[in-house]
Wavefront OBJ file of the C-alpha trace (Angstrom):
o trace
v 56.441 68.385 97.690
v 52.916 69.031 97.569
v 51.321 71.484 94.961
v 50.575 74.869 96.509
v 47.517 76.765 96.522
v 47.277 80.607 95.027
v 45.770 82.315 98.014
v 44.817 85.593 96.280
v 42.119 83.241 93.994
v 40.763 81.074 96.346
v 37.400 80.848 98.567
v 38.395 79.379 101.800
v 36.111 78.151 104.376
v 36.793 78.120 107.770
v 34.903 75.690 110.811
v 34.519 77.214 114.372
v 35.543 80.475 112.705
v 33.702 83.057 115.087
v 36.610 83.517 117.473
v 40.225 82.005 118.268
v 42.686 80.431 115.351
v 39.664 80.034 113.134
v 39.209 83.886 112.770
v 42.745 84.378 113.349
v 43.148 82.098 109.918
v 40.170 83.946 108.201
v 42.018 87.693 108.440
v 44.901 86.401 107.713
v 43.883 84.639 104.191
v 41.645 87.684 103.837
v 44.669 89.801 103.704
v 46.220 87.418 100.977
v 43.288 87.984 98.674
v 41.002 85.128 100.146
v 37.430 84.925 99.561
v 37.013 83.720 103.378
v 33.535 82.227 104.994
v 33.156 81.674 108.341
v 31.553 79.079 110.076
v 29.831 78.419 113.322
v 27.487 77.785 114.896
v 27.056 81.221 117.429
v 25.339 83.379 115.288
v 25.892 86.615 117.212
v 29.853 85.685 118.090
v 29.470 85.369 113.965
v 28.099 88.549 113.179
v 30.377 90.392 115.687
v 33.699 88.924 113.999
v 32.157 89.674 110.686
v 31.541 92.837 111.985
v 35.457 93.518 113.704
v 36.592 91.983 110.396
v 34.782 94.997 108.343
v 36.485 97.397 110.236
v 39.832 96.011 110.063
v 39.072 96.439 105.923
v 38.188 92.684 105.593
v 35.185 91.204 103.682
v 34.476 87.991 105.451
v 31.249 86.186 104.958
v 29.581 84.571 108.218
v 27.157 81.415 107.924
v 25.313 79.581 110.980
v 26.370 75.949 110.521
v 26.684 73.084 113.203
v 29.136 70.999 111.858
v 28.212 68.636 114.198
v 24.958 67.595 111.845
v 25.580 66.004 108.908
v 22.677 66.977 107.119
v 23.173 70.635 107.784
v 26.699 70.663 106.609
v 25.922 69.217 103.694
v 23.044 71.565 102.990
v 25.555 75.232 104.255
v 28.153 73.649 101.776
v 25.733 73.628 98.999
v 24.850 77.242 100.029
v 28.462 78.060 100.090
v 28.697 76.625 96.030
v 26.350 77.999 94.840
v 26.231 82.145 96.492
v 29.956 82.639 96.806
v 31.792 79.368 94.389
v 33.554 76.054 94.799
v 35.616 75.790 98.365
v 39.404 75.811 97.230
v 40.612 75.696 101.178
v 38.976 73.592 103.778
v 40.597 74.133 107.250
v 38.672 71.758 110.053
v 39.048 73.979 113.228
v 36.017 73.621 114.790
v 36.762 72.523 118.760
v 35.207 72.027 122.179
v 36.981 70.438 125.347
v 35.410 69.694 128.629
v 38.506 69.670 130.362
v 37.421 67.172 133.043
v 39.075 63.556 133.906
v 37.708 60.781 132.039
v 34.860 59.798 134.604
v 33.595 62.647 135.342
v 33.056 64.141 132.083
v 29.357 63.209 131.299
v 28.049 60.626 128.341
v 26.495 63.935 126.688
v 29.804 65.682 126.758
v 32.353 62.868 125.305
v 29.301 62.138 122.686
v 29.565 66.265 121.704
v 33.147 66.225 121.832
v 33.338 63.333 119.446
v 31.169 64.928 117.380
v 32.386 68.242 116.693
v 36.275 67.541 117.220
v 36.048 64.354 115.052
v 32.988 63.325 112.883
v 32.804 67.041 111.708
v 35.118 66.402 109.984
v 33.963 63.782 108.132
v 30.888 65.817 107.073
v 32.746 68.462 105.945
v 35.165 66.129 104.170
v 32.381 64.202 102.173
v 30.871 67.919 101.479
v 34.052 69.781 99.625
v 35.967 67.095 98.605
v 34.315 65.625 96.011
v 34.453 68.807 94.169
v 37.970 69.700 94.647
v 39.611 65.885 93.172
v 37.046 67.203 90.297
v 39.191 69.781 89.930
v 42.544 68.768 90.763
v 43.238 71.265 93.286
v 42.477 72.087 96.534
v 43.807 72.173 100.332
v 42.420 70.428 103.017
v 43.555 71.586 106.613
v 42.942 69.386 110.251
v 43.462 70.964 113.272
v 44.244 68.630 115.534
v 46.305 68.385 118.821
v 49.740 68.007 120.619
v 46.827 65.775 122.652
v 46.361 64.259 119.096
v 49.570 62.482 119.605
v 49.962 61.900 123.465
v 47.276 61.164 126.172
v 46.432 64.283 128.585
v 44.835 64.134 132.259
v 41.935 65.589 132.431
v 41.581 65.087 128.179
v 40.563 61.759 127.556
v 37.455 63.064 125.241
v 39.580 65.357 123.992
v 42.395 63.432 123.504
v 40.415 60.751 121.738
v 38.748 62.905 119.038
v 42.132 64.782 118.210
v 43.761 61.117 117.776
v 41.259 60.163 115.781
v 40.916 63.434 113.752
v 44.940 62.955 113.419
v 44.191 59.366 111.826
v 41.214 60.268 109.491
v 43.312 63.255 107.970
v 46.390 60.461 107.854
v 43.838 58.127 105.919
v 42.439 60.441 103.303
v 45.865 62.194 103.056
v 47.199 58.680 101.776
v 44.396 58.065 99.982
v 44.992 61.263 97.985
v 48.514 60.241 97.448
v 47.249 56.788 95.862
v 44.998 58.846 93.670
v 48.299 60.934 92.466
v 45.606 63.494 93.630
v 46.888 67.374 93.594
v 44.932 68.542 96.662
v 46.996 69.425 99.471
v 46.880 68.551 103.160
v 48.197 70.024 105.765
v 48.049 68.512 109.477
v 48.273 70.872 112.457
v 49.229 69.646 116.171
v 49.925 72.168 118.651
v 50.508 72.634 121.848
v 48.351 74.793 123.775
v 47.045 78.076 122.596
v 46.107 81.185 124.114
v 42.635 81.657 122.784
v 40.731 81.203 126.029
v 39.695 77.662 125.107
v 42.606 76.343 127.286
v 42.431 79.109 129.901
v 43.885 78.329 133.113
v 46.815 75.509 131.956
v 50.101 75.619 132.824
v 53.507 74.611 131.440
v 56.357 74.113 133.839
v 58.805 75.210 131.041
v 57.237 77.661 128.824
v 60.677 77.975 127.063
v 60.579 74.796 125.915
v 57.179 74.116 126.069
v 55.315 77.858 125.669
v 51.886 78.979 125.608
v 51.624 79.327 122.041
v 50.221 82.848 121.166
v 47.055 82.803 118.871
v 48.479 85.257 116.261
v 51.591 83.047 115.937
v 49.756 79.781 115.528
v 47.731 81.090 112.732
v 50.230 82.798 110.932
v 52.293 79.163 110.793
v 49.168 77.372 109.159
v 48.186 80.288 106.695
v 52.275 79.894 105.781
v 51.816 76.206 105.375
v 48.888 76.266 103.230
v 50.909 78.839 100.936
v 53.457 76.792 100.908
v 51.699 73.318 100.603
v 53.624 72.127 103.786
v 51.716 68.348 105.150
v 52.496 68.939 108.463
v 52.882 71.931 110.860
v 53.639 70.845 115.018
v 54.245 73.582 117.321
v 56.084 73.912 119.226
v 59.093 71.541 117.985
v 59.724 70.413 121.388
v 56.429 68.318 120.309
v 58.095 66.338 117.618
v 60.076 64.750 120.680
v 56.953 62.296 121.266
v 57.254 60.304 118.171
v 61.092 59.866 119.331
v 59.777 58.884 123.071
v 57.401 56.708 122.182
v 60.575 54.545 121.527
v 61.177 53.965 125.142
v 59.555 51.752 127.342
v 56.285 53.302 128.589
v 57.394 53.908 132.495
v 60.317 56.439 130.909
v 57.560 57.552 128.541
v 55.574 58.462 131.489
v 58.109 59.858 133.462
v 59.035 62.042 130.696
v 55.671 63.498 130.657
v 55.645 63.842 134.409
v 59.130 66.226 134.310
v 57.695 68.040 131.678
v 54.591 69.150 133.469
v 52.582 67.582 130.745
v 50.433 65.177 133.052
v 49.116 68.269 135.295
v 49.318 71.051 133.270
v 45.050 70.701 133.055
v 45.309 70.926 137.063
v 43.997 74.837 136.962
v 42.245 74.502 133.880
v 39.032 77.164 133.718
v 38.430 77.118 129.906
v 37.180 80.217 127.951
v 34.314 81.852 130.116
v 30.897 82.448 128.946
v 29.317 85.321 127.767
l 1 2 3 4 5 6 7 8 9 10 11 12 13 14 15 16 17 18 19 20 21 22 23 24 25 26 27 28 29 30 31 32 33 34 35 36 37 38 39 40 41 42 43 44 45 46 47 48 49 50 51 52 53 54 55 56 57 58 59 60 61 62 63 64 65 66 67 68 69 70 71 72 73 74 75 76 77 78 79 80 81 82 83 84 85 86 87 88 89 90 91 92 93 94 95 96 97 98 99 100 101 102 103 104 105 106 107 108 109 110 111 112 113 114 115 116 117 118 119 120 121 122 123 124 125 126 127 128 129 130 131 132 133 134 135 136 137 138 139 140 141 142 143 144 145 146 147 148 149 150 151 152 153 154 155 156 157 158 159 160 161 162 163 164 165 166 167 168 169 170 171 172 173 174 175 176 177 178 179 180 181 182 183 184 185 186 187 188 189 190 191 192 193 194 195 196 197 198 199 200 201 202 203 204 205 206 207 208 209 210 211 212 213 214 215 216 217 218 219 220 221 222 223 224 225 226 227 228 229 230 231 232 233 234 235 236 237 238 239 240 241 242 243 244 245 246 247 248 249 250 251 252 253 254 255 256 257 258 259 260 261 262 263 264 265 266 267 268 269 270 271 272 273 274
């Protein structure tokens, strides 16, 4: 059992929080009490959920970060300290896919996919962290992937930075433990949401394997960082891959082929530009 944050005293910052799960997460803690910043790196997709939030009766504060550079992360976070306080909740949910097969997704694409999906993280990690094992509290939050724990067509970049995102949160999370450390960590793996970033994939049994709706996604990680819960995978039909991974590969595979899993990116669009 993990120790579990107060929501209505905490400053919570938020990667890729403009639009999708991350602002989705942002209301929601808002309407716990939250001190909430966004971050990301569209500054007028910033302002205008900033803006949406105001009118809903939410205070959220918006700050132009690319997560993506190190240096600027680290110089936002120190903004961050020192105009609104010390970061109790970190939730990494900044994302991009390219949604192509493996070659042809271009060298500049896997190189920003790995760097926003994965060594964001790492940035961000180095930035907050420090302060809250000062402090003895805290909750650290990775969104990862279903595609963080099985291979996708049409994901490989994708696939690869969620894995990886999976293992550094797996690292630091028993790294904490060996510490006897009381911040928090909560990994998140769904399954495909219905944000717009995955526009255009199919499941072949959406009762067993739905389109997860955006509103439902976020309320399940706000619930686990109340409740200090390590692990969140959605739906549970997911948890079935640690079970399959059991069988020898060509079942694995075949699995994954009843299931839809290997061509659900077949008619994949992605979430259109403005």
């Amino acid at each position: 059992m993990t120790d579990m944050v107060k929501l209505s005293s905490s400053i919570a910052l938020i990667t890729g929080g403009a639009s999708g799960i991350g602002l989705l997460v942002g209301k929601l803690l808002a309407k716990r009490g939250a001190k909430v910043v966004l971050w990301d790196i569209n500054g007028s997709a910033l302002e205008g959920a900033v803006a949406q939030a105001r009118q809903e009766g939410l205070a959220l504060t918006g700050m132009v970060c690319d997560v993506s550079n190190r240096h600027e992360v680290y110089r936002v976070a120190a903004e961050v300290e020192t105009s609104v306080g010390p970061v109790d909740i970190l939730v990494n949910n900044a994302g991009i896919v390219s949604g192509t097969t493996f070659l042809d997704t271009p060298d500049e694409k896997v190189l920003r996919t790995m760097e926003i999906n994965t060594l964001a993280n790492f940035w961000t990690f180095r930035a907050f962290l420090p302060g809250m094992l000062e402090r003895d509290r805290g909750h650290v939050v990775t969104v990862s992937s279903a595609a963080g724990i099985i291979g996708v067509t049409g994901l490989a970049d994708y696939s690869a930075s969620k894995f990886a995102a999976f293992g550094l949160h797996e690292a630091i999370r028993m790294e904490l433990r060996g510490r006897k450390s009381r911040v928090s960590t909560t990994v998140v793996c769904p399954f495909f949401i219905d944000t717009g970033m995955f526009e255009g994939v199919r499941t072949r049994f959406p009762l067993v394997l739905p389109i997860l709706k955006g509103e439902y996604a976020a309320k399940r990680i706000v619930k686990a960082i109340a409740r200090g819960s390590r692990r969140v995978v959605m739906p549970p039909f997911v948890y079935s891959v640690y079970l399959l991974r059991l069988l020898p590969v060509a079942v694995f595979d075949g699995v994954a082929d009843f299931f839809g899993i290997s061509a659900a990116m077949k008619d994949f669009r992605g979430r259109s530009k403005p």
